[in-house]
Every structure is written in structure tokens, then in C-alpha cells.
N, C-alpha and C positions, 0 to 999 in steps of 0.2 A: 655412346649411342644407345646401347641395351638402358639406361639411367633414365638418359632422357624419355623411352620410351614408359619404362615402368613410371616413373613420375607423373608423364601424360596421363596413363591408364589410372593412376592413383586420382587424379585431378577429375576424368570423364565418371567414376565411381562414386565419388564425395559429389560433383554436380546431380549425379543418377538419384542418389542418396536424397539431397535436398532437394529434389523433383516431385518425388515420389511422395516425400514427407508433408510437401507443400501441395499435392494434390489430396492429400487424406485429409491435412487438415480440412482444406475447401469445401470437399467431399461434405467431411461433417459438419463444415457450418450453415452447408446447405439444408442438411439433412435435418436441422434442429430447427434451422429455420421455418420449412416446412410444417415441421411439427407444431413447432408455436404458434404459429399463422395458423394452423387446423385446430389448436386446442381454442387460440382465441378466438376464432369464429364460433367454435359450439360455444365457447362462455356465451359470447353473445345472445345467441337461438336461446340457450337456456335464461338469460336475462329475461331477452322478451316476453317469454312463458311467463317467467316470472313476475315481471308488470303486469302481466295480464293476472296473474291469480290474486295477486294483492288486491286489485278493486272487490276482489268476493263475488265478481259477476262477471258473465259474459253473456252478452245478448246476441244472437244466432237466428238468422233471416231464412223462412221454408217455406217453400210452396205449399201450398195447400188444396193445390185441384189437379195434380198430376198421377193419380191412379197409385201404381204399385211402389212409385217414385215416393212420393209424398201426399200422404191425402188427409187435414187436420179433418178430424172426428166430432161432429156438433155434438154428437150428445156427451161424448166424455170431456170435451174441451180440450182434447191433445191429440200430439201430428200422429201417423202410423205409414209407415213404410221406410223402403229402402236406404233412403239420405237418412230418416230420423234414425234408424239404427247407426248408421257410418258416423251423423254428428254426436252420436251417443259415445261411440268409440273411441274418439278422435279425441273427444275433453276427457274420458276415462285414462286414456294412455298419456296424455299432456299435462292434469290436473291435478287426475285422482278426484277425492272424492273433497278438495277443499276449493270448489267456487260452486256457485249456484247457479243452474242454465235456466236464461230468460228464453223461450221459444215465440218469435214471432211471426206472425202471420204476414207473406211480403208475395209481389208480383213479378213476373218481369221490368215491369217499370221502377215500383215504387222500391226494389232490390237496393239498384245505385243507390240512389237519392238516400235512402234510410243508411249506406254504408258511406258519401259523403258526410250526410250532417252526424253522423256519430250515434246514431239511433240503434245500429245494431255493430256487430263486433268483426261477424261474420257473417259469408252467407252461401248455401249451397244449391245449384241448381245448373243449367248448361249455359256453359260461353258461349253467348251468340255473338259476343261485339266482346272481342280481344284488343282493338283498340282504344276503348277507354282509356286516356293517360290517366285516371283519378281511379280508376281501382285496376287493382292486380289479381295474378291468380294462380294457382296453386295447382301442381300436377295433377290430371285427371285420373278420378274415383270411377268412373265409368261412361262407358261412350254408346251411344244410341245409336243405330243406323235408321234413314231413312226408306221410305217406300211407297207406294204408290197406292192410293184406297180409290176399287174401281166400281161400277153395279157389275154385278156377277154376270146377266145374262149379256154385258154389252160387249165389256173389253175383257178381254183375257190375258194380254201380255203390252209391255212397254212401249213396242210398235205404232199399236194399236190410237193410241193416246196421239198418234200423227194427225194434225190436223182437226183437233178438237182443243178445249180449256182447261188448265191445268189451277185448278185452287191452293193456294197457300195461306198461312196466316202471320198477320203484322207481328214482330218483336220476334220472329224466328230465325232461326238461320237461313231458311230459304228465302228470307223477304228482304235479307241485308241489300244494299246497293250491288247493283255487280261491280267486281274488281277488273274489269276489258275498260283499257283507256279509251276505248272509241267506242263505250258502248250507248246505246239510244235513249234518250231519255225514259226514267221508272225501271231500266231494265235489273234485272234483281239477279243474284246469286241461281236460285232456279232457272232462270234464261240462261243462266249461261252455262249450266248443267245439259238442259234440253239440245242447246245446240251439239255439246260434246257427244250427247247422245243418235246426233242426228233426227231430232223431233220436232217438226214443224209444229206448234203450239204455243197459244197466248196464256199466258201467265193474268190470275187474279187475286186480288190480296182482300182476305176475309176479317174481321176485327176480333172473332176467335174460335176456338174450331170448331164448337156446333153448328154455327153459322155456315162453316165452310163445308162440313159435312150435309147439312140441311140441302144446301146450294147442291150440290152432288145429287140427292136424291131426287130434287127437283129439277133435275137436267139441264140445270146453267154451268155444270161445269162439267168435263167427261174424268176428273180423275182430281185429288185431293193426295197431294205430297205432304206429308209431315213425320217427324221422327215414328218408329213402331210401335213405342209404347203410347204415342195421342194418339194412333188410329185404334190401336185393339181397346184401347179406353172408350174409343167417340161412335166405334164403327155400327153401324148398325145391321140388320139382317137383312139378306140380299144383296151384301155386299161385300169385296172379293180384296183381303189383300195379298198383292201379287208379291212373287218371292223374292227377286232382287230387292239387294239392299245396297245404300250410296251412301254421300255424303252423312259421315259420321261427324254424330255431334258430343263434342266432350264435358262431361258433367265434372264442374270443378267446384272446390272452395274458393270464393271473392272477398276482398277485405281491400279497405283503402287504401291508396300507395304508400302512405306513412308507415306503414306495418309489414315493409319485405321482409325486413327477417326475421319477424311473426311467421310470416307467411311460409320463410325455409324450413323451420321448425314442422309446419301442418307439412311439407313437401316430404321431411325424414318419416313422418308418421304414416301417411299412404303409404308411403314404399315400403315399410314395413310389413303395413298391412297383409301389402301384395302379394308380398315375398311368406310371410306366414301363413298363406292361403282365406284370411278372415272374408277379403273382399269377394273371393270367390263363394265364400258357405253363404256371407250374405245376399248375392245374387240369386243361390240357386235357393234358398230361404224365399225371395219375391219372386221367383220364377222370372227374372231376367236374363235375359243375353247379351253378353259384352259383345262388343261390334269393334274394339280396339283395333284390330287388323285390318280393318277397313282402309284400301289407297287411295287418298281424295284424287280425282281426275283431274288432270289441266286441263 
């Protein structure tokens, strides 16, 4: 009996043995696997880079009338602010110093279009319309918040703005369609802000923001919504912008859908940035305000 017993225990021992053995192997095939699924994905990223440095070129898509953002210089023929630093950086740490940056001069509109037909490489400026299936885009370099630009002697707080016209302008985030399944025809992203704010006001859509700001001083509209940095760019004297800030707008890199993991690669690079603090010396460099914390309302 005592035989049989030891034998058993010899036999539960030798199974424990091959248990265990056969769980480390596992262990490490996982473990390797892993690894090589990570290494070949950065192959990859680094590939892409690498197609891209071999044409000798990259052509890079910039605003050229957003103030401290972006503002191309007529008399020197070159961009100066915030993004042109970032996109300076972005091909310095991706590149180095072996491809040559085309800088072109591009819209909200003619952005896409030029990163469809292949006209530019990339392009930086704020996601208004994240669903484009034909371009993609790259974690955010900096978020804007918006706010409200009022005449100083009229309105003084959010309230106020109850029951008067709210000016916005076309290709913005606040002029997107609204996302309420049952919302009224024209009703736009800003309506459906107003309501969560409880602000009875009609919303109007300007072609661009002098226009909208003009419309403001001329008393067809009681207030002019747009991110902070196009009102302290457009605002004019006498007029008040109020302190809340909302719907944050994210300021990313866009490049074609063919190019995602181009695009991961520009994704590793921000995050560095971040984490190095470069993005922060460049902000406080343009005297901006990251609004990243910003909780979009439902």
C-alpha cells in the first residue's frame, strides 16, 4: 500500500514537473512573440519614414492666416508660428537633415483636396471633420478652446447671449452638422452646445471671421463663437472676450489614409515631444494655451 502510494506521488510529481515546464515554455513563446510583433511593427514605422525620405521631399500643407498658429509672411515668403516650429521639428526628429521641406500654402478647404490628390505629404492645422474616410490623423499637438467674443458695453456673461444671435463661421467646428438624431434642419454643432447650455439663441453661419466679427459690431449678431486664438486675432476694441472656454478643438497632423503607419510614426514623435516637454516651451514661445483638458459636454 505504502508502494502504491509513493508511486502515485512519484507519478502526481513527474505530471507537476511537465506542467510547469510546459507552461514556461508557453510563457516564452508568448513572450517572444510579442516581442517580434513590436519589433515588426517599428520595422514597419521605420520603413515608412524611410519611403518617405527617399523621394528627397516632403511637401507639408500650412495655414497661413491663423495668427500665432500659423501666419505665412509676404514680405519674407515664409510661414512663422507655432505649427511651422512643430512641423520643423517633427521632420528634424523623423528625417534629420536628409529631405528637403516644400511649405505650402493650403485652406481648410483646399487642405483635403491637396492631401487626396497627392499634392502635399502632410498637413497641420485643427480636426474639424474627423470623419473624412480619405484622410487620417495623428494624435493632437495642441487643442484650442472655444469662447464667446461679445461688445463689451452689452453682454457680459454667457447668460446674457439668451435670446439674441450667435455668429459662427463655415468649415469650423462649430458649423459641423449637429450630431442629435432628431435634430432641425441647418442645426449645427453650436445648437446643440447652446441648448446643453440652456441658451435660447439662433445660430448664424459667416464665410469668415472678419465677416463674422464685422456682423457683431454691426448688431446683427449679439455674440461670435470661435476657437480663442481667431477671436484675440480678429477681435477688435470694444469688445469683450468672456472667460469660459468649451468645445475644444484639436490641432492635429492629416495625411492620406494610405499613410497610417506613416502616420504612427508622426503619432511616436508628438508623444515624445510631449513627454520631453518641447511642446510645452513651444507653446509658451507663441504665448498659447493648451485647452487639452477641456470635457466636451453631451
Amino acid at each position: 500500500m505504502r508502494y502504491k502510494r509513493k508511486r502515485l506521488l512519484l507519478i502526481k510529481q513527474k505530471h507537476l514537473r511537465l506542467f510547469i515546464g510546459a507552461a514556461i515554455v508557453l510563457a516564452v513563446f508568448v513572450i517572444l512573440s510579442v516581442i517580434l510583433s513590436a519589433t515588426g511593427h517599428e520595422a514597419k514605422k521605420q520603413s515608412a519614414v524611410n519611403n518617405m525620405k527617399s523621394t528627397g521631399l516632403i511637401n507639408i500643407g500650412l495655414r497661413g492666416d491663423i495668427g500665432k498658429l500659423c501666419t505665412f509672411n509676404e514680405d519674407t515668403g515664409k510661414f512663422e508660428g507655432f505649427e511651422k516650429d512643430v512641423a520643423d521639428e517633427i521632420v528634424s526628429r523623423l528625417f534629420g537633415s536628409d529631405i528637403f521641406v516644400n511649405y505650402v500654402l493650403v485652406n481648410s478647404e483646399t487642405r483635403s483636396a491637396y492631401l487626396r490628390n497627392g499634392d502635399i505629404d502632410i498637413g497641420f492645422g485643427a480636426a474639424t471633420n474627423m470623419k473624412e474616410k480619405s484622410i487620417i490623423y495623428s494624435s493632437s499637438y495642441f487643442s484650442d478652446g472655444s469662447g464667446f467674443l461679445v461688445i463689451e458695453d452689452n453682454k457680459k456673461s454667457m447668460g446674457a447671449i439668451s435670446g439674441g444671435t450667435v455668429g459662427i463661421v463655415q468649415d469650423t467646428m462649430h458649423a459641423l452638422e449637429s450630431e442629435k438624431k432628431d435634430h432641425e434642419k441647418g442645426a449645427t454643432l453650436m445648437s446643440d452646445y447652446l441648448k446643453i447650455l440652456e441658451i435660447e439663441a439662433a445660430v448664424k453661419i459667416y464665410a469668415s471671421y472678419p465677416e463674422a466679427i464685422q456682423a457683431l459690431r454691426d448688431g446683427f449678431v449679439d455674440a461670435v463663437c470661435a476657437s480663442e486664438t481667431m477671436l484675440t486675432r480678429f477681435g477688435m476694441t470694444g469688445m469683450l472676450l468672456l472667460p469660459e472656454r468649451f468645445m475644444p478643438s484639436d490641432y492635429r497632423v492629416c495625411a492620406a489614409n494610405t499613410q497610417s503607419i506613416f502616420v504612427e510614426a508622426l503619432d511616436d514623435t508628438i508623444a515624445a515631444m510631449k513627454q520631453d516637454g518641447t511642446l510645452d516651451a513651444l507653446m509658451k514661445k507663441w504665448d498659447l494655451v493648451n485647452y487639452t483638458d477641456i470635457k466636451e459636454q453631451k
